[in-house]
C-alpha positions as CSV (number, residue, x, y, z in Angstrom):
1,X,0.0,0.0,0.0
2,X,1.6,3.1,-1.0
3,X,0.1,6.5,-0.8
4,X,0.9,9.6,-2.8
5,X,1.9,12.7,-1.1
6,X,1.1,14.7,-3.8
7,X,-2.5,14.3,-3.3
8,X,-2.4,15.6,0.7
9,X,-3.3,19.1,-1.1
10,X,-6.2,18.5,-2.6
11,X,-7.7,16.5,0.7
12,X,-6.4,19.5,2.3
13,X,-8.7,21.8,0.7
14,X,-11.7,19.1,0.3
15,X,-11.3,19.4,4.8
16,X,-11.5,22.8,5.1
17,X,-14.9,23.1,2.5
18,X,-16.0,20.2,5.1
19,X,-15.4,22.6,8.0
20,X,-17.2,25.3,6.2
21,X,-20.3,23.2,5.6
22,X,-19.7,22.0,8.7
23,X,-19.7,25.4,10.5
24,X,-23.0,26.8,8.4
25,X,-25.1,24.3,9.3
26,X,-24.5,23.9,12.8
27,X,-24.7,28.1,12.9
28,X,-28.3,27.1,11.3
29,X,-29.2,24.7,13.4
30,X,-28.9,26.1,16.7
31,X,-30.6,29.2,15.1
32,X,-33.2,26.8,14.4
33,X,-33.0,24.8,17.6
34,X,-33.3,27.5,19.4
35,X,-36.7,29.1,17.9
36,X,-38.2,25.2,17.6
37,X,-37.2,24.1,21.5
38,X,-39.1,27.7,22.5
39,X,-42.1,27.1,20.2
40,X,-42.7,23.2,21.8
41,X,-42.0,23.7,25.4
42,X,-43.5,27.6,26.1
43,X,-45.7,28.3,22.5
44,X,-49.5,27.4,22.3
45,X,-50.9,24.9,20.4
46,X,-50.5,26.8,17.2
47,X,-47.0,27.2,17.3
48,X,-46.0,24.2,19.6
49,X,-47.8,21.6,16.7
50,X,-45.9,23.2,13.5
51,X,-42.9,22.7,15.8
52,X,-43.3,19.6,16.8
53,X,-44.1,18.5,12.9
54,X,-41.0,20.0,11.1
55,X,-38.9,17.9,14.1
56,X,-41.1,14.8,13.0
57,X,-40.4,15.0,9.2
58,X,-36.5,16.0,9.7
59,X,-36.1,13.3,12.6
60,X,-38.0,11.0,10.4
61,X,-36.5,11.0,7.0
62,X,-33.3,10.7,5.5
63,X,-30.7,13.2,5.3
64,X,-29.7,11.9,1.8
65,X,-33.6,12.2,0.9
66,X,-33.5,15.7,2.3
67,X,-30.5,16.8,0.8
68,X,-31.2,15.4,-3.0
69,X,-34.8,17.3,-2.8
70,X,-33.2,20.7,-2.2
71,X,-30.8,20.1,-4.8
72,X,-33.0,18.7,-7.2
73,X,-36.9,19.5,-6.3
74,X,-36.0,23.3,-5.9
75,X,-35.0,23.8,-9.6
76,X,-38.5,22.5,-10.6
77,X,-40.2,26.0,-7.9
78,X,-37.7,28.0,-9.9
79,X,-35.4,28.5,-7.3
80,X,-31.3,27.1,-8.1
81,X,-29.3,26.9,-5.2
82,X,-25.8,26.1,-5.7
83,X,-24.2,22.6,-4.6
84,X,-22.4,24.7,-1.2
85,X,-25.9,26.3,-0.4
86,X,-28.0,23.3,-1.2
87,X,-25.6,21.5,1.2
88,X,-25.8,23.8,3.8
89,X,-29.7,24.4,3.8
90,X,-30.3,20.6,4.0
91,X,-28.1,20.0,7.1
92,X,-28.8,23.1,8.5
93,X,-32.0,21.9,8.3
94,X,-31.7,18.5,9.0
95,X,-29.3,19.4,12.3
96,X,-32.0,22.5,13.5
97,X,-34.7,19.3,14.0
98,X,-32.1,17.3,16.6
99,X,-30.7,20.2,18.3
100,X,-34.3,21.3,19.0
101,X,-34.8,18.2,20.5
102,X,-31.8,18.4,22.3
103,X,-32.2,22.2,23.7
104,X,-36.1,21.3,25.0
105,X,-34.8,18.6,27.0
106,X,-32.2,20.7,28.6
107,X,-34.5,23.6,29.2
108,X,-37.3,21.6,30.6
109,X,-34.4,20.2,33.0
110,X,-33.8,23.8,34.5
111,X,-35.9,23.8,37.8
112,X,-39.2,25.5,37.2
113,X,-39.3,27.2,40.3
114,X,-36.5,29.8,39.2
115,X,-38.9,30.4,36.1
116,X,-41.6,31.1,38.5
117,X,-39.8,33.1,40.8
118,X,-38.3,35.1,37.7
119,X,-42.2,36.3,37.1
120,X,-43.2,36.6,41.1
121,X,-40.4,39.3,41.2
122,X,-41.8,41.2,37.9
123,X,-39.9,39.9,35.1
124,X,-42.1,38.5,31.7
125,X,-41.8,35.6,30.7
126,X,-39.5,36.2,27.5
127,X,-37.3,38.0,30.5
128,X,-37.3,35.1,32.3
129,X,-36.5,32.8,29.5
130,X,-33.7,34.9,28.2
131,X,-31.7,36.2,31.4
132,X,-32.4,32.4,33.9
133,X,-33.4,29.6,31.8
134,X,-31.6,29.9,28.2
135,X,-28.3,30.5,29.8
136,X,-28.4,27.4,32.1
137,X,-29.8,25.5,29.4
138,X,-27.1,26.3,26.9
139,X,-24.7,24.8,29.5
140,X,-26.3,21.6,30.1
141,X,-26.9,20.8,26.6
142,X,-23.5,21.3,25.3
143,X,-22.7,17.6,26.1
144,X,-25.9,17.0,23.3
145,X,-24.6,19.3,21.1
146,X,-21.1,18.2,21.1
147,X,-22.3,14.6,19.5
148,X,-24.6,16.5,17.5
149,X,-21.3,18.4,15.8
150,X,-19.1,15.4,15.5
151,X,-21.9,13.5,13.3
152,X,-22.6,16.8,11.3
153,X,-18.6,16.7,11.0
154,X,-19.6,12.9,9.5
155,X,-22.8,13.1,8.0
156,X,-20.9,16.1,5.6
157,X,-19.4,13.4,3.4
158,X,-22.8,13.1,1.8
159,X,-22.4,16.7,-0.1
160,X,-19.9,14.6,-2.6
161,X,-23.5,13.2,-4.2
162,X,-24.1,16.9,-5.2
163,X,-21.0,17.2,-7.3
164,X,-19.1,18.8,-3.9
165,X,-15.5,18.9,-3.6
166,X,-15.3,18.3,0.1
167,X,-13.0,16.0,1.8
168,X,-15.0,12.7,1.2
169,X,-15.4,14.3,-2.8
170,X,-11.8,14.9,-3.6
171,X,-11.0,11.3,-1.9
172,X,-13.8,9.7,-4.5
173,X,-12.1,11.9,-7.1
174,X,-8.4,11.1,-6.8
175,X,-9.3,7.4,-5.8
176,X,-11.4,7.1,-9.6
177,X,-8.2,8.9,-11.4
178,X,-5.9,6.7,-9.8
179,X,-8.2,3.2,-8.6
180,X,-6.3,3.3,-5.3
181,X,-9.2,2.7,-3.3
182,X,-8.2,1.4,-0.4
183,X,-5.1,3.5,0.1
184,X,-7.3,6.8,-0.7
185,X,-9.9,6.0,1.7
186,X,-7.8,5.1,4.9
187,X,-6.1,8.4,4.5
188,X,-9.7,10.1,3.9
189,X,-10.8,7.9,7.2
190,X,-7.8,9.1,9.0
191,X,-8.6,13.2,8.2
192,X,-11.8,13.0,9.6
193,X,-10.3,11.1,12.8
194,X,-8.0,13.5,13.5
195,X,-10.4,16.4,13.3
196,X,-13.0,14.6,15.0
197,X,-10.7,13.7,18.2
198,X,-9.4,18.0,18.0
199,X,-13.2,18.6,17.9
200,X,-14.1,16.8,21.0
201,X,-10.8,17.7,23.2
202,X,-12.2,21.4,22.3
203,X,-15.9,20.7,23.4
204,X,-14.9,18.3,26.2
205,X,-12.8,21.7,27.4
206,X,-15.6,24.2,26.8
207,X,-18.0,21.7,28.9
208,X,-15.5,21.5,31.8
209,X,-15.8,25.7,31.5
210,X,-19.0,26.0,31.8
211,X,-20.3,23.5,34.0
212,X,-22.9,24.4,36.2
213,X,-22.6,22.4,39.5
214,X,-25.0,20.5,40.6
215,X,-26.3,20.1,37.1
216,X,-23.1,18.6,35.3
217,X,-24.1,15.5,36.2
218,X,-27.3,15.3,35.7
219,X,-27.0,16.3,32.1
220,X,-24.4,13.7,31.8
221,X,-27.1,10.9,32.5
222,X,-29.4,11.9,29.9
């Protein structure tokens, strides 16, 4: 088994349009995440239902589904997104729908007597949920969110089926041109092990920061 070094390059810029895709649609997602948790856990039943519908049909189909429809069905509404930004929308998303799920759990794990006493000493509601509950919340669901990153960091190699370049695409590409498969692929499989251990030494770091005590561990066992 002998692998070129010439080709390093090229997987070097296929990982960093993975980490840009990457970055996008986690940005989107906890946007997302953020807007669904509030709708399902504090919106009526006209806003909780939508929410709890789009989770249903991103939870419930497949991201390869998902990600060919935006790509492909768009074009036929008159709207032509690029590869980059039909990759991004679909796993942003596709990632919005967990994190959602993720973020209610942590908020309704917040004790519900600081959100009452928030309002008993005059604050409104949005107050409350902005300045005592979303900040704890963020905190315990960073143990969530960092699996949630590390499989976006994965679930990325799909964009290759879109004509992308990414690292999983320019390992396909340089494997076909040269049918060294195997080699190719181990060193592709390597890449993302490397950035996936520097990933979760850096969230494993930011959790240890953060930690609220008294609530670490209770996150942990969820």
């Amino acid at each position: 088994m002998v692998f070129d070094l010439a080709w390093l390059p090229q997987l070097t810029q296929g990982l960093v349009l993975t980490l840009q895709i990457t970055t996008a649609c986690i940005a989107i997602g906890i946007v997302l995440g953020i807007m669904l948790a509030l709708g399902r856990v504090y919106g009526n039943r006209l806003i909780s239902t939508p929410c709890s519908i789009y989770i249903q049909i991103f939870r419930g189909t497949p991201l390869l589904v998902q990600l060919l429809m935006v790509y492909f069905g768009l074009p036929s509404w008159g709207i032509y997104p690029s590869a980059f930004i039909s990759g991004i929308l679909a796993l942003g998303l596709n990632t919005g729908a967990y994190q959602a799920e993720y973020l209610r759990g942590a908020i309704q794990a917040v004790n519900p007597g600081q959100l009452m006493a928030a309002r008993a000493i005059g604050m409104s509601l949005p107050q409350a949920i902005r300045y005592i509950v979303l900040p704890q919340a963020f905190r315990i669901v960073i143990p969530s969110w960092s699996n949630e990153l590390i499989l976006m960091v994965k679930y990325s190699s799909i964009v290759f089926s879109i004509t992308l370049l990414d690292l999983m695409g320019v390992g396909r590409r340089i494997a076909m041109r040269n049918f060294r498969y195997f080699e190719v692929f181990i060193v592709v499989a390597l890449f993302y092990l490397a950035l996936i251990f520097i990933i979760s030494q850096l969230l494993r770091l930011l959790e240890q920061r953060v930690r609220i005590p008294g609530l670490g561990e209770q996150a942990e066992q969820r």
